[in-house]
N, C-alpha and C positions, 0 to 999 in steps of 0.2 A: 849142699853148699849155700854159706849163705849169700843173699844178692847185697851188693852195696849202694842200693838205693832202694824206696819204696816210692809209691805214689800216696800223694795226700791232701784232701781237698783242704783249703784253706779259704775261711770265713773273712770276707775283704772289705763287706757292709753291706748295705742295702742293695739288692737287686745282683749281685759280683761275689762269687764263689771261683775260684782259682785252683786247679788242679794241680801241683806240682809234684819234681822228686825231692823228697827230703834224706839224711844219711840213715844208713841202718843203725838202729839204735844199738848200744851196747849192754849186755847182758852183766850186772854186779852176780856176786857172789849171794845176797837178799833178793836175785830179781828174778821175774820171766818176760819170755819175750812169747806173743800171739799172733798169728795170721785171722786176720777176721774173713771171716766166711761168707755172712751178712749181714749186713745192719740198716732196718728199717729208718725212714725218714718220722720226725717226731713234730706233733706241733711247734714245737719252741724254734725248729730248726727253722720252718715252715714261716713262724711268724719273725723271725733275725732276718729273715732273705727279704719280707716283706716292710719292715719296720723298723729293723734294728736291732741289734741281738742282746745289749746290756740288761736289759731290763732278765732277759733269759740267763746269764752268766756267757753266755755265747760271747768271748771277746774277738775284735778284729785282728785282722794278720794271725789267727792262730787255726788250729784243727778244731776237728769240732765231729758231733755223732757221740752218742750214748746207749742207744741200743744196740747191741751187738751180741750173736755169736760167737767167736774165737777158739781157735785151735791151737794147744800148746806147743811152740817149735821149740824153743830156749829154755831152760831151766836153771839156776843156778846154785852152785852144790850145799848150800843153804836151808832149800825149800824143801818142805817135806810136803809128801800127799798128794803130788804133782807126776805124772808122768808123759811123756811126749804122744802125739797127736790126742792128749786129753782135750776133751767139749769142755766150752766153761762160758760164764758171763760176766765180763769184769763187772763189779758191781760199781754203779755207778759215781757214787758220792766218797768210795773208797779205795776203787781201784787206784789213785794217782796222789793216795794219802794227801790231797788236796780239797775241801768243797768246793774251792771257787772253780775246779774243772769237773764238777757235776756233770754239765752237756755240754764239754769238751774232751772228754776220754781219748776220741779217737774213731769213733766208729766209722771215719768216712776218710779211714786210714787201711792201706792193706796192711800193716804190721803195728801193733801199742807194746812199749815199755811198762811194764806193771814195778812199780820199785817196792820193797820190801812185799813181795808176794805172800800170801796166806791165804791157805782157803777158808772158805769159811768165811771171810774178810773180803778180801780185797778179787776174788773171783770167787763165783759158785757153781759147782759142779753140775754137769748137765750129761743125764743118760743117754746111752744110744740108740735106746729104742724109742725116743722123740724125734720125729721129723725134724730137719732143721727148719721148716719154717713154721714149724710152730714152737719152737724153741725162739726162735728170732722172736717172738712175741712179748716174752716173758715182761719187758717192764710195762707196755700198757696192760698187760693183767693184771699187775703187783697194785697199779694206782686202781684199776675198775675195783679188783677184787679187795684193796681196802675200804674202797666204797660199799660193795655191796656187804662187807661182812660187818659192817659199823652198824646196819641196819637188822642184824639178825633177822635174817629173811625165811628161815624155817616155818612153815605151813602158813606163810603171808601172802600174799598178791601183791605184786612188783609191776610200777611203771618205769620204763628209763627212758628220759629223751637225750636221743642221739646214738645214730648207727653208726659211730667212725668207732676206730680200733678198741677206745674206750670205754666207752658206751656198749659193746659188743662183749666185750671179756664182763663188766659187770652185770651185764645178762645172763651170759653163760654160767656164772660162778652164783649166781641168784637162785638157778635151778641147781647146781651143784648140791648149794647148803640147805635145799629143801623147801627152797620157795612152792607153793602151791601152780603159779602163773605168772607168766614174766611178758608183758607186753613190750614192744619196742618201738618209740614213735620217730620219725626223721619223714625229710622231705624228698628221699631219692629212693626209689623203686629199685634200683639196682643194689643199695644196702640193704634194702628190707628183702629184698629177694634172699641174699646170702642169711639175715636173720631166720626167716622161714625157714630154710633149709635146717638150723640149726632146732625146729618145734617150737620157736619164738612166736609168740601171737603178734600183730605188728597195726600199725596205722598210719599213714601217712597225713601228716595233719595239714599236707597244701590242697588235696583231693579229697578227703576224709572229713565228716564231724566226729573231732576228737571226742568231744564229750559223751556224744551218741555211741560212739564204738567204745568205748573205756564201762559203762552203765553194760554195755552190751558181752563186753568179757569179763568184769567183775562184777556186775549188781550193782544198783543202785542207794546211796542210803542219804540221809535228811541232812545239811550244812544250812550254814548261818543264812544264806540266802536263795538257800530251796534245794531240789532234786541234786547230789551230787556223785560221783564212783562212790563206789567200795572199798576201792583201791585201797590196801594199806599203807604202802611203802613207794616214793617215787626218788629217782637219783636221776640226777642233773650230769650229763657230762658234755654239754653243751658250752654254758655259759652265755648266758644272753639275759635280756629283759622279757623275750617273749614264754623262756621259761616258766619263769617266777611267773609269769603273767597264766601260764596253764595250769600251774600247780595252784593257784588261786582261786580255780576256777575250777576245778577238778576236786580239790583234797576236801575229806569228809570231817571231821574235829577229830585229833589225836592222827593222825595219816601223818608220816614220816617223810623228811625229805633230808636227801645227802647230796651234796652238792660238789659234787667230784672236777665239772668243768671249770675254766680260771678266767673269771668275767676280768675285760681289758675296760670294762664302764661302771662304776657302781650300778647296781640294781636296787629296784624298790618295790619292798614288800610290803601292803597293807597289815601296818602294825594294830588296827582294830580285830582283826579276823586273827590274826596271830593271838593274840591276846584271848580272843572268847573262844576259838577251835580249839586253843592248845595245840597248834601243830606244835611238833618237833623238827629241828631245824641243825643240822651238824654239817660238818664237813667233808674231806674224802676218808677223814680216818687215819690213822697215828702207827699201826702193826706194821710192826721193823719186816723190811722184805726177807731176814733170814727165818723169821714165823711164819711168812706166808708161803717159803716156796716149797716145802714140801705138799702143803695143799692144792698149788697150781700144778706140780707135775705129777699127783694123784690123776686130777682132772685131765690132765694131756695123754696119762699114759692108759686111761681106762679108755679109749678109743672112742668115745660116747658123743664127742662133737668133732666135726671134720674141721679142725684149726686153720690148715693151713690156706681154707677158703678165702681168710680175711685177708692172708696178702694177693692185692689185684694187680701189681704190675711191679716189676724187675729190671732194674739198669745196672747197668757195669758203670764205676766211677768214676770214668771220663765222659761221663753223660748227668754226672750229678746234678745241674742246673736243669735238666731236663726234666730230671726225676723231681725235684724240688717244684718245679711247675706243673708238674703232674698231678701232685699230692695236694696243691690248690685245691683243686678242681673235685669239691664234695661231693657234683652229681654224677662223677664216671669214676673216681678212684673209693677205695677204703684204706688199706694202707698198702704206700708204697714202700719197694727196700732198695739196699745198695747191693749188690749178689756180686760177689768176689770169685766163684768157684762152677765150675763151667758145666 
């Protein structure tokens, strides 16, 4: 039966997330209707609570959540290749044939209206023999795992700084595609812990000489201004100036950097060393996520890394603001979710 109300957090501005009942939506004859299951908390979400959410598409007085799970409850007699309690993940930017609700879908809704459903499009299907919380992952792999495969990482050595959710799946997907060595630098012991566990070499660069450990897992070889890594390949999913400031300091001539994290400051790179190393310098990477996700749920369903480690902590969505200040908090959280299902 269906209920005639759902809960749904609503984005109010700075610091004011609001829990209400909204009406059940109604099912067209092109639509389906989803119970979302869970849907992890996202930086954007993270930095709207803290800053303000337009710069994110994150608009005020509306829902909001883009990662997400969901289980198919409604169907309508329209859609094909759809059956009820199907797994799926509205796709972001498509699920609500809208971009501007990119990271407003819904995820931090227990039921989203899909209108003119399509798989393949507007949800992508998702196996059963995936954990749901590592299925709950799925969009920070898609952005890591653009990062790392921009960098053709096959028999290279890999830096990545930063252990949060993104930083993590481009690690993982590094060794995937056959990287030789995948170091992973942050400053919290408790993400490099769960890195470790996954065979990640790691560093902590607040208790650690980065440079000394980096010579010391890949070799050392000759830059513009003496002794530097070996490292081939480094990705950014940080964003900061102290980045750029390591990879400066680090990269050997021709050493790659992808730069996956979304600096909210410009950064400044020594355009002299640019110029005479030749580093290489790109972005997170352009491969549409219906390319990539067969290769993320290769990854997930070969059992070869324990996923669902990266989610640290779980609230029900009348504790959203809780969870949202949780996921602050870099040195005790990795990613946080929203967990709809008991």
């Amino acid at each position: 039966m269906k209920p005639e109300t759902y809960k749904a957090a609503i984005y109010r501005g700075i610091g004011n997330v609001e829990v209400v009942d909204m009406p059940y939506p109604e099912c067209g004859d092109d639509d389906a209707i989803v119970r979302n299951l869970i849907s992890p908390i996202c930086g954007s979400d993270v930095s709207a609570y803290q800053h303000g959410g337009d710069a994110n598409r994150i608009w005020k007085d509306g829902e909001f959540g883009h990662e997400m799970v969901s289980e198919v409850v409604e169907i309508g007699k329209n859609v094909k290749g759809l059956k009820l309690g199907d797994r799926v993940f509205p796709n972001m930017d498509k699920a609500k044939r809208d971009r501007m609700r990119v990271a407003t879908v819904g995820g931090f809704s227990e039921y989203v209206h899909i209108p003119q459903c399509e798989v393949g499009y507007s949800v992508l299907m998702l196996p059963d023999d995936i954990p749901l919380e590592s299925a709950a992952l799925m969009e920070p792999f898609v952005i890591g795992t653009r990062g790392a495969k921009s960098t053709e990482p096959k028999g290279k050595t890999v830096t990545v700084f930063g252990a949060g959710a993104i930083g993590m799946s481009a690690a993982i997907m590094s060794k995937w595609y056959g990287a030789e060595k995948v170091m992973v630098v942050d400053i919290s012991d408790k993400r490099l812990d769960v890195a470790k566990s996954f065979g990640l070499e790691t560093c902590n660069s607040a208790s650690e000489d980065l440079k000394a450990k980096s010579i010391e897992a890949f070799g050392a070889s000759m830059g513009l201004a003496g002794e530097c890594s070996a490292c081939d390949v480094y990705i950014d999913a940080v964003g900061n100036q102290a980045i750029l400031d390591s990879f400066q300091m680090l990269a050997k001539p021709m050493a790659r950097l992808a730069v996956v994290g979304v600096y909210h400051e410009p950064g400044s790179l020594n355009m002299v060393g640019l110029c005479y190393a030749n580093w290489q310098i790109s972005g997170c990477g352009r491969s549409p996520i219906e390319e990539l996700w067969p290769e993320i749920l290769a990854m997930m369903q070969s059992g070869q890394y324990d996923i669902p480690k990266i989610i640290s902590h779980k609230y029900k969505i009348d504790d959203i603001e809780e969870a949202i200040k949780q996921a602050m908090k870099a040195d005790e959280s990795l990613k946080v979710a929203i967990n709809y299902v008991d």
